[in-house]
C-alpha positions as CSV (number, residue, x, y, z in Angstrom):
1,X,123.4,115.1,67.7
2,X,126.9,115.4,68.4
3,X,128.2,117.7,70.9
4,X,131.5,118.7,72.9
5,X,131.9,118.4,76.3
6,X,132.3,121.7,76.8
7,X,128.7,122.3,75.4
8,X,127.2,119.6,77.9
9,X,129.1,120.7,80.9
10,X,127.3,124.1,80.3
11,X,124.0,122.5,79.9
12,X,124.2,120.6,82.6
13,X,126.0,123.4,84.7
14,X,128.6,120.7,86.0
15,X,132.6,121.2,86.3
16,X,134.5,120.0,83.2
17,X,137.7,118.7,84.2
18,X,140.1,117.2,81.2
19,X,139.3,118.1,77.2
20,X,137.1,120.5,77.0
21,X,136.6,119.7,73.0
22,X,136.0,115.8,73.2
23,X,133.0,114.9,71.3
24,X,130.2,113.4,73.0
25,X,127.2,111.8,70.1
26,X,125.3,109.5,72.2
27,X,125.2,107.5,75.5
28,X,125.9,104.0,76.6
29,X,126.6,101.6,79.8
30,X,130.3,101.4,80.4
31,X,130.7,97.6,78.7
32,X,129.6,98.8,75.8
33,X,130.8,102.1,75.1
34,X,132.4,103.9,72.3
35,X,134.7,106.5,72.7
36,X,131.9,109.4,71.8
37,X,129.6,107.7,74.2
38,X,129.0,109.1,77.2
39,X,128.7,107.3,80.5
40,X,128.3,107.8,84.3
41,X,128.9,106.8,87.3
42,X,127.0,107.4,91.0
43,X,129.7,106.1,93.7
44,X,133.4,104.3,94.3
45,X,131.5,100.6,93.5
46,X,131.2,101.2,89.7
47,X,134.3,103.7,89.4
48,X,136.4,100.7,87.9
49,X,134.1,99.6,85.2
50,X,133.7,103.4,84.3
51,X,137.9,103.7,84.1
52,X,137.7,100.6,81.9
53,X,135.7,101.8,79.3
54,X,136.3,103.2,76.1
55,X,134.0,106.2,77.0
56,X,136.0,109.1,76.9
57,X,133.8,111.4,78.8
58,X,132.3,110.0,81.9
59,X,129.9,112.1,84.1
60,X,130.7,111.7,88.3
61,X,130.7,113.1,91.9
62,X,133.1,115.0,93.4
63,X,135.9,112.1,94.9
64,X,136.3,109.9,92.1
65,X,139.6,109.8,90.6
66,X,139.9,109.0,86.8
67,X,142.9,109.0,84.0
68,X,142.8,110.2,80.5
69,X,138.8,111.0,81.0
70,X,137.0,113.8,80.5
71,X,135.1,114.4,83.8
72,X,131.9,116.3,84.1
73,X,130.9,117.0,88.1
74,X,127.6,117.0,89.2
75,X,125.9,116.2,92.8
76,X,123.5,113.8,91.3
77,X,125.3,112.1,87.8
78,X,122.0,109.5,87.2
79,X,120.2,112.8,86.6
80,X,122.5,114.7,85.2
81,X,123.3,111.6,82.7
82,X,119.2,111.4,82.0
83,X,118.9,115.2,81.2
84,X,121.7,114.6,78.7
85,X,120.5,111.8,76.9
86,X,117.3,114.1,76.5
87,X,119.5,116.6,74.8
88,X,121.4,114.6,72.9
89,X,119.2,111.9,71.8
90,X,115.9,114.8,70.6
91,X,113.0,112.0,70.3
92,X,112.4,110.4,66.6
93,X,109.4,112.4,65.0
94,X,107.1,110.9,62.1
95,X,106.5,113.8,59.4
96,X,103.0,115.8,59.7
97,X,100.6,114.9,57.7
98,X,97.3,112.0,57.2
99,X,97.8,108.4,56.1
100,X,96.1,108.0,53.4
101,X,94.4,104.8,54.9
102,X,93.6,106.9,58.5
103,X,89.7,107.5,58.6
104,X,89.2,111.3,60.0
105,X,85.9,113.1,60.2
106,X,84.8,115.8,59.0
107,X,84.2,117.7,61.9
108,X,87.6,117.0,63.5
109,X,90.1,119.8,64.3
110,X,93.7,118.7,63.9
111,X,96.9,121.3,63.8
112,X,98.3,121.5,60.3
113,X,101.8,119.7,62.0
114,X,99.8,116.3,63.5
115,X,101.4,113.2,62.0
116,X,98.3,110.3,62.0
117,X,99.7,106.8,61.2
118,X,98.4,104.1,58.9
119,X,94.3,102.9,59.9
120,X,94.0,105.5,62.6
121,X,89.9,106.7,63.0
122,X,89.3,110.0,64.1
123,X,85.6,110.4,65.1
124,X,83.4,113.6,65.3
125,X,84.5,116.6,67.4
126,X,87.9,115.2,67.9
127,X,90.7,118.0,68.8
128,X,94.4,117.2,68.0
129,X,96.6,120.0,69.0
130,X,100.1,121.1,66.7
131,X,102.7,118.3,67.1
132,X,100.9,115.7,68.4
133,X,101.7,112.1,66.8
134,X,99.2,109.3,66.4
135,X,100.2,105.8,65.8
136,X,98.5,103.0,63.5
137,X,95.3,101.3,64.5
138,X,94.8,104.3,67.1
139,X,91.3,105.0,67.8
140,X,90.2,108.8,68.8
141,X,86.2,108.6,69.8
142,X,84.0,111.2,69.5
143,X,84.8,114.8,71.6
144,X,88.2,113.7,72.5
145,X,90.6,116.0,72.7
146,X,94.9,115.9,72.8
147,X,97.6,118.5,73.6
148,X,100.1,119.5,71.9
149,X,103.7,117.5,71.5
150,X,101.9,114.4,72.5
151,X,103.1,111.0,71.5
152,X,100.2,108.5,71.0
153,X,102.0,104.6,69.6
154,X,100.1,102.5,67.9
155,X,97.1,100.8,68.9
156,X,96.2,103.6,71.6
157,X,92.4,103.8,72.2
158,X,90.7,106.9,73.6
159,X,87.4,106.4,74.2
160,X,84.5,109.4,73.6
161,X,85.2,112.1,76.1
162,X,88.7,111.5,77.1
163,X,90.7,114.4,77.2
164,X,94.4,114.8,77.6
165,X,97.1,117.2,78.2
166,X,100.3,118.1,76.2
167,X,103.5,116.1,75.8
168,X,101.5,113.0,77.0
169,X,103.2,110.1,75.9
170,X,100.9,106.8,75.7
171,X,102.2,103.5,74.7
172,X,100.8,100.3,72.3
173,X,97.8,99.3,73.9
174,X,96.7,102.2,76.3
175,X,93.3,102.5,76.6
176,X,91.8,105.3,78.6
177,X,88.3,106.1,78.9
178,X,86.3,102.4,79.2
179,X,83.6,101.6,81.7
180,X,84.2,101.4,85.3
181,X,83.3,97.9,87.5
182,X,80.5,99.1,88.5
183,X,77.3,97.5,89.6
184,X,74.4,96.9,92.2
185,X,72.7,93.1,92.7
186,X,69.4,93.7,93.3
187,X,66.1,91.5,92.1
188,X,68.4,88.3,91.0
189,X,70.9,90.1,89.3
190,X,73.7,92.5,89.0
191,X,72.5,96.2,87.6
192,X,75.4,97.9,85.8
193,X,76.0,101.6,87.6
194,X,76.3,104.0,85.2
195,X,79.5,105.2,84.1
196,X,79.1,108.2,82.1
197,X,81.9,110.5,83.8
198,X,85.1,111.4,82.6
199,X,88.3,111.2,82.5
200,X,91.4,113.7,82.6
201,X,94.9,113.5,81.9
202,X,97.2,116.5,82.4
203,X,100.7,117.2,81.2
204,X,103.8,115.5,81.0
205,X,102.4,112.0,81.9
206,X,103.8,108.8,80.3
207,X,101.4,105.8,80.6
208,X,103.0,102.7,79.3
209,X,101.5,99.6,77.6
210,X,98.0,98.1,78.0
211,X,97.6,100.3,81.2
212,X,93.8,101.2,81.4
213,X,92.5,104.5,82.9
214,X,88.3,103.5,83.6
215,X,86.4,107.3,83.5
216,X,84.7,108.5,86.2
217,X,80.9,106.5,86.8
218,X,79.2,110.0,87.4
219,X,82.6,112.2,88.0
220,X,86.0,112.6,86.6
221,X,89.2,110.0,87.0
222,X,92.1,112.5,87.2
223,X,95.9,111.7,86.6
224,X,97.6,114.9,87.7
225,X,100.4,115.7,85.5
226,X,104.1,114.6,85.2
227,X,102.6,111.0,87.3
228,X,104.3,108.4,85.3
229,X,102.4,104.7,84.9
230,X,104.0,101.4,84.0
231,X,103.0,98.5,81.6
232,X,99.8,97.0,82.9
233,X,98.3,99.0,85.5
234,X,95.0,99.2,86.0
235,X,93.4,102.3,87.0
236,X,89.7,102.3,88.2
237,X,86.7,104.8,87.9
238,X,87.1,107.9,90.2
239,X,90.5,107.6,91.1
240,X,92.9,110.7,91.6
241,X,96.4,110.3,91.4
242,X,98.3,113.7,92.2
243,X,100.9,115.1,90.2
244,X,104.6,113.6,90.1
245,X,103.7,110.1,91.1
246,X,105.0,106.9,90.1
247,X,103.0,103.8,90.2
248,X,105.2,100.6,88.7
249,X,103.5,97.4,86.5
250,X,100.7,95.6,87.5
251,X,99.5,97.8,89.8
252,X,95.5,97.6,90.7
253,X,93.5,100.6,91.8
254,X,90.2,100.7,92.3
255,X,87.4,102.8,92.2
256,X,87.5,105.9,94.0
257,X,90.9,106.0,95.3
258,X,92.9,108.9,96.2
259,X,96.9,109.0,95.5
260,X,98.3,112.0,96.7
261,X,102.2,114.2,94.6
262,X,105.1,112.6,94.9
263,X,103.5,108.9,95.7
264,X,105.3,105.6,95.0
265,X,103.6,102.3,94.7
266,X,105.9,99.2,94.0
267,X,104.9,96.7,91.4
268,X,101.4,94.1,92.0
269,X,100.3,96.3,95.1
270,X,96.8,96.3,94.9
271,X,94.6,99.2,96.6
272,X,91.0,98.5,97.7
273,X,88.5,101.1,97.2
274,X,87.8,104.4,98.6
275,X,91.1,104.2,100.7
276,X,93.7,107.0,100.6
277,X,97.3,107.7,99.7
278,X,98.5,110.6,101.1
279,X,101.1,112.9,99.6
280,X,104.9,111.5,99.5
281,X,103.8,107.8,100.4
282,X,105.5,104.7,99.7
283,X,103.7,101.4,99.3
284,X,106.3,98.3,98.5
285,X,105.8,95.8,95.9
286,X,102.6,93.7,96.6
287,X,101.8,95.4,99.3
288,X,97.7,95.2,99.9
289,X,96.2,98.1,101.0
290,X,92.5,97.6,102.2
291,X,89.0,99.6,101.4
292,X,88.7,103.2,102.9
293,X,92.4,102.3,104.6
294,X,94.4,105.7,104.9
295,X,97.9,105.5,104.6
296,X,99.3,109.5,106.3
297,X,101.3,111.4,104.3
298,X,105.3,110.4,104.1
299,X,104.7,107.2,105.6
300,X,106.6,104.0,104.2
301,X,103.9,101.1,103.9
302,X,104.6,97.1,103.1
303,X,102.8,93.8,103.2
304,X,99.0,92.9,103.5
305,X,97.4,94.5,105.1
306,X,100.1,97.0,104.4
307,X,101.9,98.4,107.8
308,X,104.3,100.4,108.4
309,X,107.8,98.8,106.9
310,X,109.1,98.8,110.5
311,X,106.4,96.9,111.8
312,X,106.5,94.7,108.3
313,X,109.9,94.1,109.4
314,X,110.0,92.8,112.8
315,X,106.4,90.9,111.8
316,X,108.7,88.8,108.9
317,X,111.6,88.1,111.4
318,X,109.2,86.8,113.6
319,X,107.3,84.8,110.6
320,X,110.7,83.4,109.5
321,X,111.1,81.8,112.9
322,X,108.1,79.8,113.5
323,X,109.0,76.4,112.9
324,X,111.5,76.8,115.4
325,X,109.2,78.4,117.8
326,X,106.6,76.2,116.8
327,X,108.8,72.8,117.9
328,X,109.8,74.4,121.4
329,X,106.7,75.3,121.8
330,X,105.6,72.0,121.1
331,X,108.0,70.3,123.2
332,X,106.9,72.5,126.1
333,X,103.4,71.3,126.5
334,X,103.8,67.8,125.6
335,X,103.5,65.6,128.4
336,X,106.8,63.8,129.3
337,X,106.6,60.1,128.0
């Protein structure tokens, strides 16, 4: 949707230096920019490349100079630039209506502007509420229930039970609701604890593909809302993750952990059960966080077992020595030939 300047520089409530009536229709990276594309830039480093582009409207910080741009100021242009593209780009929406090919019960409730894809199965008691979109091959089991304005691509499976919020975005492959790893070895084998609990997902949450959310074994698996989830995550029974969180790919969690608002955990970090993730934490990439470990609230974490990163630090300048360290100290107690 084509716009002026003038128009996104009151949305965004930023200073408009230069043509206020420059027309702004979609976004871009510098290198590849048209002249109704719009760009930004954060800090001197990129300020170049921005000037060199065909953009003609460029979004920036207070200290960078441009000529013959149009110049929107804002303290923080990465945000301001993703708040326009949500303006300017409105998400693509299928029409409403039922594929002819999509199986729906009988007993399902669905709003009158639901769009359900090609092969989709709606069981019994399912709820879909107005605006909601369901992709091909997406299965809905029995009692589940969807928000409104959710976006569900194809090949999403909900299992019985699983109930989500509204504008819940789920990508190819998502499946929430499965069995939890449960079980007990007793009498020369292992018994399968039940997992019969639920599992909750509030609003504004994107989980992307083939993460799995495992429901609760006797209580509820929570994702509190606007947490955002990467491709391949796994997410076991019981776990609570608070609201605003961000948890990057092939991340494992399992069963019964607790991750508190505003938590970051870096891609292949694994988390043993029962431990704790208190609110505003940061765990790095791989890091391995051990069963019933508690990591305090604001504390950045790295490594296995994770540690604090200033302790990770001076632990890996120390590890990147040892072969030197390791021939003195060699030399040392070797008797003298």
């Amino acid at each position: 949707m084509a716009r002026t300047a003038s128009e996104l520089a009151d949305y965004l409530q930023a200073t408009l230096e230069g043509d206020a009536s420059a027309r702004i229709s979609s976004i871009a990276n510098p290198d590849s920019a048209t002249p109704d594309d719009l760009i930004y830039v954060e800090n001197e480093k990129f300020r170049d490349r921005a000037q060199a582009s065909k953009a003609r409207c460029v979004i920036a910080p207070s200290g960078l100079e441009f000529t013959e741009k149009t110049v929107l100021r804002v303290a923080a242009p990465k945000l301001a630039f993703a708040k326009a593209a949500d303006w300017l780009l409105p998400s693509r929406r299928a029409p409403a209506g039922v594929h002819p090919s999509a199986v729906i019960s009988p007993s399902a409730k669905i709003a009158e502007s639901v769009a359900i894809g090609p092969f989709v199965v709606v069981e019994d008691g399912v709820s879909i509420a107005s605006g909601t979109q369901v992709g091909a091959f997406s299965f809905l089991g029995s009692g589940a229930s969807i928000g409104e304005d959710c976006s569900l691509l194809p090949r999403v499976t909900l299992y019985p039970g699983a109930r989500i919020g509204s504008r819940v975005t789920l990508h190819s492959g998502v499946v929430v609701g499965g069995d939890g790893f449960g079980y007990v070895f007793g009498e020369g084998k292992h018994w399968k604890f039940p997992q019969v609990g639920a599992v909750e997902i509030s609003d504004d949450v994107e989980i992307g593909c083939g993460t799995t959310i495992d429901r609760g074994s006797l209580g509820t698996t929570k994702i509190g809302s606007g947490a955002k989830i990467d491709n391949l995550v796994q997410v076991g029974h019981n776990v609570q993750i608070g609201e605003h969180s961000i948890i990057a790919a092939q991340v494992g969690i399992s069963g019964s952990c607790s991750i508190g608002r505003n938590v970051m955990i870096g891609g292949q970090a694994g988390l043993g059960e029962h431990c704790s993730l208190e609110d505003g934490v940061i765990a790095g990439g791989q890091s391995g966080i051990l069963p019933n470990k508690v990591i305090r609230a604001g504390q950045v974490v790295w490594g296995t077992p994770a540690r604090t990163l200033s302790k990770f630090k001076e632990e890996y300048a120390w590890y990147g020595r040892l072969p030197e360290l390791g021939k003195r100290l060699r030399r040392a107690i070797e008797p003298e030939p």
